[in-house]
C-alpha positions in Angstrom: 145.0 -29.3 70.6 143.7 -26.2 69.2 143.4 -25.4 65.5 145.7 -23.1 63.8 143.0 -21.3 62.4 141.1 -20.8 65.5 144.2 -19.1 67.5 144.2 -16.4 64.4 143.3 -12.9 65.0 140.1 -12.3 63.1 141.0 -9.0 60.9 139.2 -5.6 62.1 136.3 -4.4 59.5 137.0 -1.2 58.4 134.5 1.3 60.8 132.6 3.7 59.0 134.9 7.4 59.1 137.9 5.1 59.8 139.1 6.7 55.9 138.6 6.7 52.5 138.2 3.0 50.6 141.6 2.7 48.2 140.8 3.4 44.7 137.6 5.7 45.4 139.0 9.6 45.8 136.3 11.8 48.2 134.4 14.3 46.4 136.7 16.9 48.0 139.6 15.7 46.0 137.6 15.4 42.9 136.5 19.3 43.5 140.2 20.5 44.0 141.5 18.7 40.6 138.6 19.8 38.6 139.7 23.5 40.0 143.4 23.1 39.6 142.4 21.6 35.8 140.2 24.8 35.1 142.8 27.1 36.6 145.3 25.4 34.7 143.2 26.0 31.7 142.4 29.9 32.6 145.9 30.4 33.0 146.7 29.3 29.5 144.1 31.1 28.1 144.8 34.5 29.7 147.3 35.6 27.5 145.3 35.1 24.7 142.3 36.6 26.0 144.0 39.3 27.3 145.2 39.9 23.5 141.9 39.6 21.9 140.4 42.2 24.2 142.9 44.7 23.5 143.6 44.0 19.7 140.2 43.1 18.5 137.2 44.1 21.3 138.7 46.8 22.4 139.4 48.6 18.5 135.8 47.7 18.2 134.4 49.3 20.9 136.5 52.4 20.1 135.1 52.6 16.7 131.8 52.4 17.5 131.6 54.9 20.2 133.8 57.7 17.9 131.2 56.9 15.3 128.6 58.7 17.4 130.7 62.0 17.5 132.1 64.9 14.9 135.7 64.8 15.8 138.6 65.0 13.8 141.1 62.8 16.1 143.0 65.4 17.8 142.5 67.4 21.2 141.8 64.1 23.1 138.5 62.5 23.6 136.0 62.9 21.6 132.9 65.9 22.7 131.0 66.7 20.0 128.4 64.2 20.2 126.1 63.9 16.9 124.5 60.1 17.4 123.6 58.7 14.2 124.3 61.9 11.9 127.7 60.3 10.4 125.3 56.8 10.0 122.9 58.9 7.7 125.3 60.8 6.0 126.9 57.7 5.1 123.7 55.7 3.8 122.6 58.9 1.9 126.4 59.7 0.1 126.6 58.3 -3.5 130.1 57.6 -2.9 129.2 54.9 -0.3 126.5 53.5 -2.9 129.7 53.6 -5.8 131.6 51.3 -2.8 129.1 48.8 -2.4 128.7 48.8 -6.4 131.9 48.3 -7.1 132.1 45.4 -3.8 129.5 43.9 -5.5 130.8 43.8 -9.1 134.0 42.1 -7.9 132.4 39.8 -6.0 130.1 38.3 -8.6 133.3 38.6 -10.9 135.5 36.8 -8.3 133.1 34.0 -8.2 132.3 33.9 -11.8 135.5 34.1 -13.2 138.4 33.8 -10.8 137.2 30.5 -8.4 136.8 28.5 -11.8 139.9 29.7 -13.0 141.5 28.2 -9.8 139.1 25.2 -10.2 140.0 24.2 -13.6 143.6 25.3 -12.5 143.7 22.9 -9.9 141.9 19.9 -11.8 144.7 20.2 -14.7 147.3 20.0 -12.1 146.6 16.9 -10.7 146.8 15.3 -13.4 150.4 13.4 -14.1 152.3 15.7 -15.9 155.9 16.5 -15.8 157.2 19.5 -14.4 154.2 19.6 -12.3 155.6 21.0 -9.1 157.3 23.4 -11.5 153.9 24.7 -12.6 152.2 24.7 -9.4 155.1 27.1 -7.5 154.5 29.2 -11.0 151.0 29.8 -10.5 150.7 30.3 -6.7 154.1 32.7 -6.2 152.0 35.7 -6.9 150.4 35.4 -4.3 154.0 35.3 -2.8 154.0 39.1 -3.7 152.8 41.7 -1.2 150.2 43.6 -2.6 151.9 47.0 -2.6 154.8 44.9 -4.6 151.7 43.9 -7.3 150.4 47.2 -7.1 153.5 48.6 -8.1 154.4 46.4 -10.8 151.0 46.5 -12.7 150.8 50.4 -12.4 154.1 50.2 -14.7 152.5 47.4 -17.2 148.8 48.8 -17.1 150.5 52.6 -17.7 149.2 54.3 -20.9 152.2 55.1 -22.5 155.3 53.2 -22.0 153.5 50.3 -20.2 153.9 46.9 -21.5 150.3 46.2 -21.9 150.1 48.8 -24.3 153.4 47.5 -26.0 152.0 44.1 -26.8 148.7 45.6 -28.2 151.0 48.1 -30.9 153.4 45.4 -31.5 150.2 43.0 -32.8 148.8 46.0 -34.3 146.2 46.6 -32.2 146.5 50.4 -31.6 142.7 50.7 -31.0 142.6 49.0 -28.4 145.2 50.8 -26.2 143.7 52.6 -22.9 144.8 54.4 -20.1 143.6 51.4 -18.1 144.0 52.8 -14.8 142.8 56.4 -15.3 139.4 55.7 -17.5 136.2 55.0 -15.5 135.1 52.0 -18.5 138.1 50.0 -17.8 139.6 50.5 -14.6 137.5 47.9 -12.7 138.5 45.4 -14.7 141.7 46.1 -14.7 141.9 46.0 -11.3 139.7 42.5 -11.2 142.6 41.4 -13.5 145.2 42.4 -11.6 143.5 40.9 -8.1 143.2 37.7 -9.7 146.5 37.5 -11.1 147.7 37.7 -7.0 145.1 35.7 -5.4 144.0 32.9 -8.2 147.3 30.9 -6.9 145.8 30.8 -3.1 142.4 29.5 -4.2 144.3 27.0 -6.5 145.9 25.5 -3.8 143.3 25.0 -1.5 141.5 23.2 -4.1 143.8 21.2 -5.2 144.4 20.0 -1.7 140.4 19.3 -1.4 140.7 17.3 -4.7 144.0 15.4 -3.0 141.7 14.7 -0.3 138.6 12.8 -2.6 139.7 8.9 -2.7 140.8 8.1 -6.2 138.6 4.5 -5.9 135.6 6.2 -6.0 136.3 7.8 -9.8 137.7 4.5 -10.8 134.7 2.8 -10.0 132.6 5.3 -11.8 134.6 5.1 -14.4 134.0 1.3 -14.2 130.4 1.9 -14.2 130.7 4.2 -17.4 130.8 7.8 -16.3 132.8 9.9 -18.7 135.2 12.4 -17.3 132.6 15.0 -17.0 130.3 12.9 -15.4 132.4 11.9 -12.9 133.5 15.7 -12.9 129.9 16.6 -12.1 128.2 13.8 -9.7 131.6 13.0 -7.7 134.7 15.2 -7.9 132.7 18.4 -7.4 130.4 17.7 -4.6 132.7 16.2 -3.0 134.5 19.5 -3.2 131.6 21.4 -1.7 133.0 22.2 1.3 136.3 23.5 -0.5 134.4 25.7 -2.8 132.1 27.1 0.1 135.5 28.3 2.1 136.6 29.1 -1.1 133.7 31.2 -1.8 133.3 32.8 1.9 137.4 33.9 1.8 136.7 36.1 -1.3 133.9 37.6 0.0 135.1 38.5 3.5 138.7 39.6 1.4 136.4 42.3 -0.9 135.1 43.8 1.7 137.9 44.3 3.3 140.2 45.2 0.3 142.2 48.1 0.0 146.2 48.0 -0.2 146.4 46.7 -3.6 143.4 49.5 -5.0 145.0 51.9 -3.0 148.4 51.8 -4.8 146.8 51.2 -7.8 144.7 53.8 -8.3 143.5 55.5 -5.1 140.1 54.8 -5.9 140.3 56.9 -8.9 139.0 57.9 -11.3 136.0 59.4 -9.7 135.6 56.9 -7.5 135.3 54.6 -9.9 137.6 51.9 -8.6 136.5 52.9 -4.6 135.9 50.6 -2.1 134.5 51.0 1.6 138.4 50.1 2.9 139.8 53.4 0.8 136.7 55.6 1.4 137.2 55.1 5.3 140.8 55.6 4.6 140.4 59.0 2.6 138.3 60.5 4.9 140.4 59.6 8.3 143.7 60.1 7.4 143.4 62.4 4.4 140.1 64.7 5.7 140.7 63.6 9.5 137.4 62.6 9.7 137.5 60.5 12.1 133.8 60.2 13.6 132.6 59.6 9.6 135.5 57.1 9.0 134.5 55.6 12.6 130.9 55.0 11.0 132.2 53.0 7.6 134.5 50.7 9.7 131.5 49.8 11.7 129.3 49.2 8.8 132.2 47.1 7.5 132.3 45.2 10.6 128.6 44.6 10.5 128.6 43.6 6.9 131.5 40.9 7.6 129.7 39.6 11.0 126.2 39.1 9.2 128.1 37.3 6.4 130.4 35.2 8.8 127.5 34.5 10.7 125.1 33.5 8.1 128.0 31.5 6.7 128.3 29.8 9.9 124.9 28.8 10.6 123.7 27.9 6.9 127.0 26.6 5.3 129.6 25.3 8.3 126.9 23.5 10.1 126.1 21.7 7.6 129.5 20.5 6.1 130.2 20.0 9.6 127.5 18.0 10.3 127.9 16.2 6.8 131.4 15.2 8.1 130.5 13.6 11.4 127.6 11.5 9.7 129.9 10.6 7.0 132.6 9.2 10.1 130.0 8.1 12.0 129.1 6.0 9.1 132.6 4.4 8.2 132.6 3.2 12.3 
């Protein structure tokens, strides 16, 4: 009698090109979902490229080629081509040297004066107090306010005679010390510093009182346990720790300068003599005002270029390094 096992059909080995092995795609499939994935992709991405050619490229583009020509916007496109005449008439005008003065000034101001503010600010309101969330939505709603809003309402309390800055200094009995804030070359600068970081002190408060949320509260507890006094721990914990706030911090108010103009504008207009001028209002004046257009072409593009180097020397010296910080700080906790 046979074996069961030996009547069985012995099962057919699979022949090479009989098909594909379960569980191991061909290299065809793997090539048409790695297409459909990056068309998939593409297709999101369209829309948003498609916007930041024509809202961001393409304005820049447009500046930089009217900047090569005397026109004054009208009659269509631009023929009178001059090359690099509105560059040097720019460099050479002491008006342009005023703007990047008076850039400058605020700048150093903003970082001297304002970001500590915001700092020390920001350090008080972590503490446990009461009414705290009270205090914070007092000090950041200005910067609630749109700037032609703050504009308006310190032109009324920095105005020389019925202006409530004024008021305060007769009522105290102060008189000498009244100004026409706005309309005297000594003191409208810093007027306008005080008024830009009344709005904006609020913003920079937040953020770094979110960075000081962020800082594990073991690590001042145990140097207060190894006997570092508040400031101490102020110094050699809290604050570089904070680095990367204040850096981002730092890099907003400078891009933001550059770029100012709204609240100058309807505070003063850059007046008095150009005292109070920025790049923003002198490209403004002379394209809408003078229709300029070829020499207001040529400061936006200087602006532009200012704000790239910075971004990009920002990027490469500052973000690479709190970035790569970060990822050695995770790597470390693994």
């Amino acid at each position: 009698m046979t074996h069961p096992a030996l009547t069985e059909r012995p099962e057919k080995r699979a022949q090479p090109g009989a098909g594909p092995r379960p569980g191991l795609p061909r290299a065809a499939d793997r090539r048409r979902r790695r297409l459909r994935g990056l068309a998939t992709i593409a297709l999101f991405l369209l829309p948003a490229l498609v916007l930041y050619g024509l809202l961001v490229l393409a304005p820049i583009a447009i500046a930089a080629y009217t900047s090569l020509f005397r026109w004054n916007g009208l009659g269509g496109r631009p023929e009178d081509f001059i090359g690099f005449d509105n560059f040097t008439r720019l460099f050479a005008s002491d008006v342009f040297h005023g703007d990047l003065r008076n850039g400058l000034i605020i700048i150093v101001l903003s970082l001297t004066i304002q970001l500590p503010l915001a700092l020390g600010l920001a350090l008080l309101l972590n503490q446990r107090m009461r009414g705290r969330a009270v205090y914070r939505l007092m000090f950041f709603a200005p910067y609630v306010l749109s700037e032609v809003i703050t504009g308006v309402l310190f032109s009324l309390i920095l105005s020389p005679e019925a202006g409530l800055a004024n008021q305060i200094l007769r009522a105290v009995g102060l008189e000498e010390l009244e100004r026409a804030w706005l309309a005297d070359p000594s003191t409208v600068l810093p007027a306008l510093f005080l008024v830009m970081t009344w709005k904006y002190f609020g913003f920079y408060m937040i953020l770094f009182l979110a960075g000081r949320q962020s800082i594990p509260r073991e690590l001042g507890e145990a140097a207060a346990i190894d006997g570092a006094t508040p400031w101490k721990q102020f110094r050699y914990v809290t604050l570089p720790l904070l680095g990367p706030t204040v850096r981002i911090a730092a890099f907003l108010s400078i891009i933001g300068t550059i770029q100012l103009f709204d609240l100058v504008w309807v505070l003063t207009a850059g007046g008095p003599d150009h005292a109070s001028e920025t790049m923003a209002v002198t490209m403004f004046q002379f394209g809408f005002k003078r229709t300029q257009i070829g020499y207001a072409s040529a400061i936006s593009v200087v602006m532009f270029v200012l704000s790239m180097i910075f971004a990009l020397a920002y990027l490469r010296f500052v973000m690479r390094r709190d970035t790569r910080g970060a990822v050695t700080t995770m790597g470390d906790h693994r």
